[in-house]
DOKEGU-994902 format. One record per residue: residue in one letter; x negated, y negated, z negated of N, C-alpha, C in turn. Coordinates in steps of 0.001 Angstrom, whole numbers, padded with zeros to 6 digits, always signed. Each point is the difference from the previous one (the first is absolute). Layout:
<pts>
aXYZXYZXYZ ...
</pts>
This chain:
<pts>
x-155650-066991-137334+000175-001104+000919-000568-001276-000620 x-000739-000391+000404-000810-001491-000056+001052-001367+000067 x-000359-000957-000543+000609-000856+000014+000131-001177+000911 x+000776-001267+000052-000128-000448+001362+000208-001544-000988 x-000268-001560+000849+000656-000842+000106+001100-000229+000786 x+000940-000804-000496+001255-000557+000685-000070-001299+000602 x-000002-000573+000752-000571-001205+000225+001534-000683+000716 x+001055-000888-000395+001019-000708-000214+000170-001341+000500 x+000712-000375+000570+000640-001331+000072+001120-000503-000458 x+000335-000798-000969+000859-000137-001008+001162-000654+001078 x+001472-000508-001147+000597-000464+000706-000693-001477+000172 x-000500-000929-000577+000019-000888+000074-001822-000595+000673 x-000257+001030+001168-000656+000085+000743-001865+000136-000602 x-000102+000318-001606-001236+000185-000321-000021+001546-000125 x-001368-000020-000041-000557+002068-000174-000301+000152-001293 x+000458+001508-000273-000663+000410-000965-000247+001434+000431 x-000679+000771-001226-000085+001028+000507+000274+001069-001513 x+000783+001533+000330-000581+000919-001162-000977+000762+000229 x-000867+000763-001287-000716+000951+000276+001344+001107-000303 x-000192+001255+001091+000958+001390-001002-001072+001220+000117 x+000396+000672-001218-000406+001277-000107-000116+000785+000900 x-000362+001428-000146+000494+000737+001326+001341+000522-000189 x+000394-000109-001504+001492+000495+000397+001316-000910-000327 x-000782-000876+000999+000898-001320+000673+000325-001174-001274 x-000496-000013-001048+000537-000748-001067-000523-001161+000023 x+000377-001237-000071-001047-001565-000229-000531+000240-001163 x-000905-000083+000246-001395+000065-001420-000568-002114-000250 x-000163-000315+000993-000455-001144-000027+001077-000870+001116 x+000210-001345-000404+000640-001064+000883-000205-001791-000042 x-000616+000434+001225-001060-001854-000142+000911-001104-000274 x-001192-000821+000059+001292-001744+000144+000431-000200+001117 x+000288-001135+000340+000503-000220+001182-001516-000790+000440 x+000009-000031+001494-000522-000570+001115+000442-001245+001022 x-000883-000740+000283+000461-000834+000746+000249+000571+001306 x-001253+000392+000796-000405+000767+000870-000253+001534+000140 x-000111+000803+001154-000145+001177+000323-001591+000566-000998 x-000716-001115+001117-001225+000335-000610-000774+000011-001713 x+000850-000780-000616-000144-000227-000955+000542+001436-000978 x+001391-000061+000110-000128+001545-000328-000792+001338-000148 x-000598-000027+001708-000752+000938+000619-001439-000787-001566 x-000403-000846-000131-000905-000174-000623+000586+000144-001453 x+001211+000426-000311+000204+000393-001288-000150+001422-000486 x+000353+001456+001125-000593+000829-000074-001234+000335+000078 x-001011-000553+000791-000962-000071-000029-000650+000000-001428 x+000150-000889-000541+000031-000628-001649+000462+001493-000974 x+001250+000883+000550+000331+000669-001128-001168+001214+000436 x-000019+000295+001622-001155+000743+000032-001531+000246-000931 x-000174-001755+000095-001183-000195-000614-000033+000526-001395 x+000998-000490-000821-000006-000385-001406+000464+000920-000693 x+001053+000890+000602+000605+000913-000598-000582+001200-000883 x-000855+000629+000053-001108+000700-000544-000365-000503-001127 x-000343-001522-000320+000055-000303-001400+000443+000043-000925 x+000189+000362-000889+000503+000045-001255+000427-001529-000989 x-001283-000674+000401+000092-001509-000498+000950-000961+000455 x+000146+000328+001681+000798-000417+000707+001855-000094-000452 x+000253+000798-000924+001318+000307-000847+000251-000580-000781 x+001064-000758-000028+000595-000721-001065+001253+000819-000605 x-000692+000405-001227+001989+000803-000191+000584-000109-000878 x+001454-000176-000125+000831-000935-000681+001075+000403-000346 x+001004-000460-000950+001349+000294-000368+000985-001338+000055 x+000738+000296+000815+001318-001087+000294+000797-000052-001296 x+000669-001474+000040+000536-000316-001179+001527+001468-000362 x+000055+000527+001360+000971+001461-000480-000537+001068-000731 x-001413-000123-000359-000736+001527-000231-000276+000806+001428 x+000263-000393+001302-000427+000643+000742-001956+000036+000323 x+000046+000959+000165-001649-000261+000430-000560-000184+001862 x-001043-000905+000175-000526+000268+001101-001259-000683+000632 x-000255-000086+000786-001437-000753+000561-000031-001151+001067 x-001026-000332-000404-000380-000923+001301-001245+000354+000336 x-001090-000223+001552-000887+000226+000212-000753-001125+000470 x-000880-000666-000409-000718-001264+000634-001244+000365+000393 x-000007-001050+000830-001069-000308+000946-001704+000009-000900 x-000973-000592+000442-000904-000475-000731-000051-001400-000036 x+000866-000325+000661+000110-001823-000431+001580-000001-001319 x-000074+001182-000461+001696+000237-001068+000988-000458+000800 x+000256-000463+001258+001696-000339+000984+000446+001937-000193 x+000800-000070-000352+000982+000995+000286-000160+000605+000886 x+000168+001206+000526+000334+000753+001363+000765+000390+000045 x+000400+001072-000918+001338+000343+000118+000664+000630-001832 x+001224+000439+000051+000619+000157-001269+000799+001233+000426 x-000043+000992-001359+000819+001585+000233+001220-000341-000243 x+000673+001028-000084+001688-000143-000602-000262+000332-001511 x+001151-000289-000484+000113+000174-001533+000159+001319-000519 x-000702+000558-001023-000201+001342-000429+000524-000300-001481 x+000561+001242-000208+000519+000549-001506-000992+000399-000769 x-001239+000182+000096-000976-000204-001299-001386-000235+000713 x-000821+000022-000896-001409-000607+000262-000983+000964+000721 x+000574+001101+000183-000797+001397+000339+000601+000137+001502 x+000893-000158+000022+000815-000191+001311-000386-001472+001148 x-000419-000784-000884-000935-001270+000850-001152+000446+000458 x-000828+000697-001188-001321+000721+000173+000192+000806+001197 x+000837+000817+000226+000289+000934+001110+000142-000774+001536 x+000412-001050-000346+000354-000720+001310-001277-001056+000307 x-000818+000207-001025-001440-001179+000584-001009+001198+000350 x-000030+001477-000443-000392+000769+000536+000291+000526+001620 x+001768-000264+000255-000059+000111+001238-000206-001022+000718 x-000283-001256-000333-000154-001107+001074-002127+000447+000237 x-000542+000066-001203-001397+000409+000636-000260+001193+000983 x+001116+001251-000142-000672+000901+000967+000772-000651+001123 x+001105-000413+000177+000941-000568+001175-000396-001042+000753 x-000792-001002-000514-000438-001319+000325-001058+000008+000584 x-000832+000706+000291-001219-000521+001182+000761+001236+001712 x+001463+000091-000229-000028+000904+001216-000451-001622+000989 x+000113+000370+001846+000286-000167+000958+001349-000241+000768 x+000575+001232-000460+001148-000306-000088+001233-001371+000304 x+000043-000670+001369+000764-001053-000498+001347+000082+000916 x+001022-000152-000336+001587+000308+000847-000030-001648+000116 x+000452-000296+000776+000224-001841+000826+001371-000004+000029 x+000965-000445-000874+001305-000052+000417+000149-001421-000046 x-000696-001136+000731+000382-001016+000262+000492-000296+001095 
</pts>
């Protein structure tokens, strides 16, 4: 099963969106949005970029947890994984945001 975007309206009326796996897990979760469209132009962005390798920033939180961020080509952020228990386990999860990230795929729960 292929993966999908989540596309969100927060409580406090901005969007964001996740990418998930196909077996339903958040792999990736954007910033927030002012607007609909803007969002919609933040997947777009992970579509684009995701495939890169360069595009990865990956990091360890002041807990020892490990995880990523994915930027743009202007470096703004797109989106950030959840926190992983070692560095091989981040690796695993920037592997699934490249095969996961150029789906079509988009669910509208705004």
């Amino acid at each position: 099963m292929a993966g999908k975007f989540e596309l969100k309206k927060a409580t406090n009326g901005q969007f964001h969106f996740n990418l998930k796996a196909g077996n339903g897990e958040i792999i990736l979760s954007s910033e927030m949005y002012e607007s609909k469209d803007s969002a919609k132009n933040g997947i777009a962005s992970v579509q684009k970029n995701c495939g890169d390798d360069d595009r990865y920033e990956r990091a360890e939180s002041s807990n020892g947890k490990h995880y990523f961020t994915l930027k743009a080509g202007n470096h703004q952020v797109i989106g950030q994984s959840q926190m992983y228990a070692s560095a091989a386990s981040r690796d695993a999860g920037i592997e699934s945001v490249k095969n996961n990230g150029t789906t079509t795929d988009i669910e509208d729960n705004t």
